[in-house]
C-alpha positions in Angstrom: 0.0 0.0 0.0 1.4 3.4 -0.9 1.7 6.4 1.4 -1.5 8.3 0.2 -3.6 5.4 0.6 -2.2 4.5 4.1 -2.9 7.8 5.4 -6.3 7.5 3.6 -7.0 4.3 5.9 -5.7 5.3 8.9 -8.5 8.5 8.7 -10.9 6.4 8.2 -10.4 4.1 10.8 -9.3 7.1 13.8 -11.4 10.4 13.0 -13.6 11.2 15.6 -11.8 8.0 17.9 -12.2 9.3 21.6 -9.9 8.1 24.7 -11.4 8.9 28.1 -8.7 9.2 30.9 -9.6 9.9 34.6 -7.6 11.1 37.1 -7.1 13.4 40.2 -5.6 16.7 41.0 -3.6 14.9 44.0 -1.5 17.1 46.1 1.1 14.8 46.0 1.5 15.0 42.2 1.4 19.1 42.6 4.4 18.5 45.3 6.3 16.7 41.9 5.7 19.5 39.5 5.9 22.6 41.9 9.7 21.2 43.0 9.9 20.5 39.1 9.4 23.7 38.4 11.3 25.3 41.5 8.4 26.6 43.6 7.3 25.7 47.3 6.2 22.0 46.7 3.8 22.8 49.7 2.0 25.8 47.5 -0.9 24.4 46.5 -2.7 22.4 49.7 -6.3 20.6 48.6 -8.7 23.1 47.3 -6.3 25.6 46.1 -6.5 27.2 42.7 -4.0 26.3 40.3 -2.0 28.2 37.4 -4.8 28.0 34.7 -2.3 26.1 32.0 -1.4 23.1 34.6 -4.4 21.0 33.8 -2.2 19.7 31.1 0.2 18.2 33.6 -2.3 15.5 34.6 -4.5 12.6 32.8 -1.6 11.9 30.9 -1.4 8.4 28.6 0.1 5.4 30.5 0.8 2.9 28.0 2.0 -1.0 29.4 5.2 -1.1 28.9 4.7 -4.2 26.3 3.2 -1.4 24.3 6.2 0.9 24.0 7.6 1.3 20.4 11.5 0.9 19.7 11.4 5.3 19.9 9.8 4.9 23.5 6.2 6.0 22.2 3.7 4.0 22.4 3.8 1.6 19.5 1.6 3.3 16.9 -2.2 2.3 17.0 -2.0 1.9 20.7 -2.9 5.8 22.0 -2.4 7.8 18.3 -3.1 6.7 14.9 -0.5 4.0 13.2 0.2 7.3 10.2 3.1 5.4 8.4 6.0 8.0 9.2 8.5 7.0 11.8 9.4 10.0 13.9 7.0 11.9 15.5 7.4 15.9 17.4 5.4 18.3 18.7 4.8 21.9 16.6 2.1 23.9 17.6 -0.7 24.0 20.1 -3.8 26.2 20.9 -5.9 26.5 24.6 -8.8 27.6 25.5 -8.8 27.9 29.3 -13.1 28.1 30.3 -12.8 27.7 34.2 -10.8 27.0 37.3 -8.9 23.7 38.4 -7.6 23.5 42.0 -5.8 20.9 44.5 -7.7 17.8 45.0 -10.6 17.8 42.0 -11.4 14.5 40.3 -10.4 15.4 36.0 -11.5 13.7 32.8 -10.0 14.2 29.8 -11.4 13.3 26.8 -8.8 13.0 23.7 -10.3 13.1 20.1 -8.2 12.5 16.5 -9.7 15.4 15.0 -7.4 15.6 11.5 -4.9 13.5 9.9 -3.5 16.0 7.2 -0.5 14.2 4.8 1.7 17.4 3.6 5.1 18.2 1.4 7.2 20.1 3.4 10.8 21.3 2.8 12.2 18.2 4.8 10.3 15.6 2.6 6.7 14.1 3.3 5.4 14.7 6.6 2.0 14.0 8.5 0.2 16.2 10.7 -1.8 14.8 13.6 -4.3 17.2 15.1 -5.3 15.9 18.7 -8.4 17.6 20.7 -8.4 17.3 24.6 -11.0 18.4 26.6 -11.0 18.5 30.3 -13.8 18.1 32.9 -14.6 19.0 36.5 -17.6 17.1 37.9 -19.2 17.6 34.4 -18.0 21.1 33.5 -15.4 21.5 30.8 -12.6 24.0 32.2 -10.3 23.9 29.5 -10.0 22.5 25.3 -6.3 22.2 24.2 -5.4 21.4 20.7 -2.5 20.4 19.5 -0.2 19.4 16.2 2.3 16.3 15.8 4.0 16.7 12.9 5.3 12.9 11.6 8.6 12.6 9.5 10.5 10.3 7.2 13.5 8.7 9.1 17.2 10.1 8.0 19.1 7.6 6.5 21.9 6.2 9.3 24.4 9.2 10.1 22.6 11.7 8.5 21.8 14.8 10.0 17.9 15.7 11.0 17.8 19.2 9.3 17.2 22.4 11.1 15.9 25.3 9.3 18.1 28.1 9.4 16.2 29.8 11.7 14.9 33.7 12.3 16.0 35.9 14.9 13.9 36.3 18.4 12.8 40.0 18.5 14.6 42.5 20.1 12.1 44.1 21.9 10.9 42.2 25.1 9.1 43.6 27.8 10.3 41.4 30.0 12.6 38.5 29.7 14.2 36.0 32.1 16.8 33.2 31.4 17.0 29.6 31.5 19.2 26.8 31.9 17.4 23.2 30.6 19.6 21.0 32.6 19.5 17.4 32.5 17.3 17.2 36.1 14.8 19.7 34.8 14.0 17.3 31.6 14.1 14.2 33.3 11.7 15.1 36.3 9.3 16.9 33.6 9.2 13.2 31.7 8.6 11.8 35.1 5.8 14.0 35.8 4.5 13.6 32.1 5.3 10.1 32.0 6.8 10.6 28.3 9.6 8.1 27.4 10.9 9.2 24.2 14.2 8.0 23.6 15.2 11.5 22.0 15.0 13.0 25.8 17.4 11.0 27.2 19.1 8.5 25.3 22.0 10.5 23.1 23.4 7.9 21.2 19.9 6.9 19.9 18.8 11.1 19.0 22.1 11.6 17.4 22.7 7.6 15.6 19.0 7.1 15.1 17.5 10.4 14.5 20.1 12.5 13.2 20.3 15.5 16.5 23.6 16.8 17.6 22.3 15.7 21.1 19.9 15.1 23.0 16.4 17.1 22.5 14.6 19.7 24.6 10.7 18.3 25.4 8.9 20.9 23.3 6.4 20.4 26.2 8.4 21.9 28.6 9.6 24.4 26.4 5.9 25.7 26.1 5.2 25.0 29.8 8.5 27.0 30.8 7.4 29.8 28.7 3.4 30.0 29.9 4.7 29.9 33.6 6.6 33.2 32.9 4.4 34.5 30.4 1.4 34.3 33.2 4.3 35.6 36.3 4.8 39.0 33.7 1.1 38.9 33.3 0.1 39.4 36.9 -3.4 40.4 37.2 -5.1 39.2 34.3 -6.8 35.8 33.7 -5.3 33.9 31.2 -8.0 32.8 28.6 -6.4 31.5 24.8 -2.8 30.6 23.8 -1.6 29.8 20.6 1.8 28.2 20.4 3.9 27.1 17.9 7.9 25.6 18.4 9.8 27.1 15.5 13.6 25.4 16.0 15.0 22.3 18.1 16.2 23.0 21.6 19.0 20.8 23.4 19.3 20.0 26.8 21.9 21.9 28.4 21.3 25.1 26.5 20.2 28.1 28.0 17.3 30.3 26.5 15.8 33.3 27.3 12.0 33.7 28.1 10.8 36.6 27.2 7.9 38.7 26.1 5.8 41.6 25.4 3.7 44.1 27.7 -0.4 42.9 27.9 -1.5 45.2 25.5 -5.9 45.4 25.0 -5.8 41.9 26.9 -2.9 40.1 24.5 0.7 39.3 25.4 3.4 38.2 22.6 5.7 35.9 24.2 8.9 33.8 22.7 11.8 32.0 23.1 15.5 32.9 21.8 17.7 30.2 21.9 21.8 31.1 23.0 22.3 32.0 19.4 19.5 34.9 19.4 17.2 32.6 17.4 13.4 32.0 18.0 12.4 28.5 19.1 9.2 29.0 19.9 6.4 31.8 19.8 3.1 32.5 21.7 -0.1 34.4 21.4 -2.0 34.8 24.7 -5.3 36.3 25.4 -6.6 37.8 28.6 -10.1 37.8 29.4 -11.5 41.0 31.0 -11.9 40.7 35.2 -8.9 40.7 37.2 -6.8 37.2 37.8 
């Protein structure tokens, strides 16, 4: 079967397909991300509000380990769609945050395929996997996030993935604050995320297998590093939309800078410059009217 018509089978056997997960907002998980993420692990006792862009931090996918794939995904067709391209990274996302999550609530998240779009791109045929979650409160949905996986073509062996040469980060930030993605950071993000990708931590499989000078920055954490200080430089406004797209490969050990526009009629611009002055990631947020 050719590439066209493997795509063509795998959308009609996963549009619409919904996984249900249920968890809860345990204060002992919020312990694990607050230290994660260097703040008083004791911040957020039961009932407390949380920042509005954590809900993402639980319900996550917790495949057997029988299930894993030889990249340390689950094996395709077991949480995503088997689309017939080997390598698989994160590229954009966009949130709608609709209500409140705090310490100690009981979430469902419901994760839809919504589009399985085959594309030419500059790097050779790639795939892009749109994924809807929706989370829940005791019935009421507090937050939809979408986001893209864009599938890839393996590099032949000792080839280099390629990087697009990349734009510069503006010049014009607000307010910016540096970063260092050390090793610890990474690994205790995966732990909390329970995401096993090889690329994360195993060098000699992202540079022999995949074709990366070392080993990869989670774009997850790259966009959850950047809400946390976009919403810190926001201070008294309510988060309500974000648009997010990762522009250029981080590694881990480099150090970024954070940074970001004024709010402005209720938006923020914010970004990432990698150590070479070079955007890595940008982000649109919206502010709804009320303070935070």
């Amino acid at each position: 079967m050719d590439f066209d018509a493997a795509v063509a089978a795998v959308r009609r056997e996963w549009l619409g397909r919904e996984r249900v997960i249920e968890d809860d907002v345990s204060p002992s998980m919020l312990r694990r991300i607050a230290a994660m993420l260097d703040l008083d692990p004791d911040a957020y006792p039961r009932g407390a509000v949380l920042p509005p862009h954590w809900f993402a931090l639980f319900a996550v996918e917790s495949a057997r380990q029988s299930d894993i794939g030889p990249d340390g995904h689950p094996a395709p067709g077991v949480v995503l769609p088997p689309i017939p391209l080997p390598r698989r990274m994160g590229a954009g996302r966009r949130m709608r945050i609709l209500g409140e999550l705090r310490a100690g609530d009981p979430l469902v998240k419901r994760a839809e395929v919504v589009a399985i779009e085959p594309k030419a791109a500059r790097t050779g045929t790639i795939c892009v996997l749109t994924m809807r979650h929706s989370y829940e409160v005791r019935g009421e949905t507090i937050a939809v996030d979408e986001f893209d996986a864009v599938y890839r073509e393996a590099v032949p062996p000792g080839t280099k993935s390629p990087v697009n040469a990349g734009t510069p980060a503006p010049a014009d930030a607000a307010w910016q604050e540096a970063k260092h993605l050390s090793p610890t950071l990474i690994f205790r993000y995966s732990a909390v995320t329970w995401n096993a990708h090889r690329i994360h931590y195993d060098a000699d499989y992202a540079r022999d297998t995949e074709g990366y000078p070392a080993v990869v920055q989670n774009g997850g954490l790259t966009m959850q590093l950047l809400l946390d200080a976009a919403v810190r430089n926001a201070a008294g406004h309510r988060l309500s939309t974000v648009t997010a797209r990762l522009t250029r490969p981080l590694h881990v050990g480099d150090r970024i800078t954070l940074a970001g526009s004024a709010v402005t009629d209720g938006r923020m611009s914010a970004w990432v410059a990698d150590a070479q002055g070079m955007l890595a990631a940008q982000m649109e947020l919206g502010f709804a009217a009320g303070a935070a």
